[in-house]
BALOSE-487173 format. One record per residue (C-alpha): residue number from 1; residue in one letter; x, y, z. Coordinates in steps of 0.2 Angstrom, whole numbers, plus 2048, in hexadecimal, padded with zeros to 3 digits. Example, Ala and Ser with C-alpha at 12.3 -4.5 7.8 and 13.67 -1.06 7.14 Angstrom:
2
(site 1,'A',(83E,7EA,827))
(site 2,'S',(844,7FB,824))
***
This chain:
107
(site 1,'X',(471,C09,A95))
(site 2,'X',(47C,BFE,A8B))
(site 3,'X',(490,BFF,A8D))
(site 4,'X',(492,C06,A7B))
(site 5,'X',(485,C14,A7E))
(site 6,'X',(48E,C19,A8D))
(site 7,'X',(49F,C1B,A86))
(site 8,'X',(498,C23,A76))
(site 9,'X',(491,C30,A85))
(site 10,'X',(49E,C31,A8D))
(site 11,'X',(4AB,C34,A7F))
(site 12,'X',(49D,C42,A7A))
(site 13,'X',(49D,C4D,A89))
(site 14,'X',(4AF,C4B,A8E))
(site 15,'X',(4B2,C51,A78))
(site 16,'X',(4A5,C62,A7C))
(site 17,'X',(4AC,C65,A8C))
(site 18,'X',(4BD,C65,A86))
(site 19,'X',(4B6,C70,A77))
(site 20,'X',(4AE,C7C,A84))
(site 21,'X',(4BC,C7E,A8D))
(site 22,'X',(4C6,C81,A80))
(site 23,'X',(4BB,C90,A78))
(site 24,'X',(4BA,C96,A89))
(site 25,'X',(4CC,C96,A8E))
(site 26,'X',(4D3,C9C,A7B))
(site 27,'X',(4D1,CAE,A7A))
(site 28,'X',(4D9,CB1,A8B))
(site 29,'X',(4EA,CA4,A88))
(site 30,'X',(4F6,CA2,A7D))
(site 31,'X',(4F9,C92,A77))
(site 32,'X',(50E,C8D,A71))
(site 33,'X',(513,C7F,A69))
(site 34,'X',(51A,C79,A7A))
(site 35,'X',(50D,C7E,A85))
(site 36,'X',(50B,C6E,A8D))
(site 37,'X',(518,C68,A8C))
(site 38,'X',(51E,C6A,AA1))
(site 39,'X',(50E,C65,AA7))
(site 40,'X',(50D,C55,A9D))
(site 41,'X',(521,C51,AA3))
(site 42,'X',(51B,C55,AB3))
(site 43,'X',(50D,C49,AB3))
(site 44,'X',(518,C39,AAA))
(site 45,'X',(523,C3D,ABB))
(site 46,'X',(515,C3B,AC5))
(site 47,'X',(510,C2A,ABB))
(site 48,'X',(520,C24,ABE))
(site 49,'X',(522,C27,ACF))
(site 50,'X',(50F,C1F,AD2))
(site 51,'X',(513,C12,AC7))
(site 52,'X',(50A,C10,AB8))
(site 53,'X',(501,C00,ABE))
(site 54,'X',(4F2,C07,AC7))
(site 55,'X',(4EB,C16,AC3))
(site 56,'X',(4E8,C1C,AD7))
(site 57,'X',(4FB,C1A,ADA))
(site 58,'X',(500,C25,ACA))
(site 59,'X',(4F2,C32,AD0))
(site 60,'X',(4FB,C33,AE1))
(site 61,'X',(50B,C32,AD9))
(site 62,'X',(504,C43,ACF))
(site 63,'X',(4FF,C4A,AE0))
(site 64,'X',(50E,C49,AE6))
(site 65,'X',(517,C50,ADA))
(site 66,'X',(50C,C5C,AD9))
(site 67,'X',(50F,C62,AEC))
(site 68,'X',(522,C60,AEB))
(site 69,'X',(520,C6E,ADD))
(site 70,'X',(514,C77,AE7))
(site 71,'X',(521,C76,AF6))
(site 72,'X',(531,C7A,AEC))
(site 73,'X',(52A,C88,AE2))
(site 74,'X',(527,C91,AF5))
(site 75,'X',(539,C8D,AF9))
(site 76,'X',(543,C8C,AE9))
(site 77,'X',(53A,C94,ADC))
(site 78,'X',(547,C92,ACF))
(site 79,'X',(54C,C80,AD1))
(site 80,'X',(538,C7A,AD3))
(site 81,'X',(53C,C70,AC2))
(site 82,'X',(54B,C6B,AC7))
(site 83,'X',(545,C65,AD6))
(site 84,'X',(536,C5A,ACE))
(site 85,'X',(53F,C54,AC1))
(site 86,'X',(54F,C4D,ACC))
(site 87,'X',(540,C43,AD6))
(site 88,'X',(53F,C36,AC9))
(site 89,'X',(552,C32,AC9))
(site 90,'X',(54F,C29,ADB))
(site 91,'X',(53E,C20,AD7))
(site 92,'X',(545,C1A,AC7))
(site 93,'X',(558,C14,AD1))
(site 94,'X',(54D,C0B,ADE))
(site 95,'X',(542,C04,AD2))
(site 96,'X',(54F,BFE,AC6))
(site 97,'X',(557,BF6,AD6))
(site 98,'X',(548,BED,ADF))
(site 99,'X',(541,BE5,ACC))
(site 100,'X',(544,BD4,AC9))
(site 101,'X',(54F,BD1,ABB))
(site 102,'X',(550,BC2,AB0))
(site 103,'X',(55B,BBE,AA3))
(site 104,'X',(554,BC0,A91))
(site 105,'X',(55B,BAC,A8A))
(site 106,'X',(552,BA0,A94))
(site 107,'X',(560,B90,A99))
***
């Protein structure tokens, strides 16, 4: 099978899969103009804490946020956002820290 073919496939059964999904899932949702909006914040949290260099490392980094919600809904339901989205303030201070920084005007 050539390399076109299978990405042809594969873009047509991941296109009706998400078409079936969708007419399966429609009548028994209601769908806001911000409806993802949480879930994809959530997710660029997790990127970021993974890193977005590797897909394996964002994934766990999703994992992990996942279970911190998981855990802080159980024992602070009202601050479960709170609590994911202050996560990324120490993953971004510790980056921002450890990078190397060069200066922008070579001498």
């Amino acid at each position: 099978m050539s390399p076109n073919l299978a990405g042809s496939l594969t873009f047509t059964l991941a296109a009706l899969l998400g078409a079936f999904s969708g007419v399966l899932i429609g009548p028994i949702t209601t769908i806001y103009y911000d409806s993802g909006f949480l879930v994809s914040l959530k997710g660029f949290v997790g990127a970021i804490i993974g890193g977005l260099a590797s897909y394996p490392l964002a994934a766990a980094g999703s994992l992990l946020v996942g279970l911190l919600e998981s855990f802080s809904s159980f024992w602070a339901s009202a601050f479960k956002e709170v609590i994911v989205f202050t996560l990324i303030i120490p993953v971004l201070l510790w980056r921002s820290l450890t990078a190397h920084h060069h200066d922008d005007e070579p001498e």
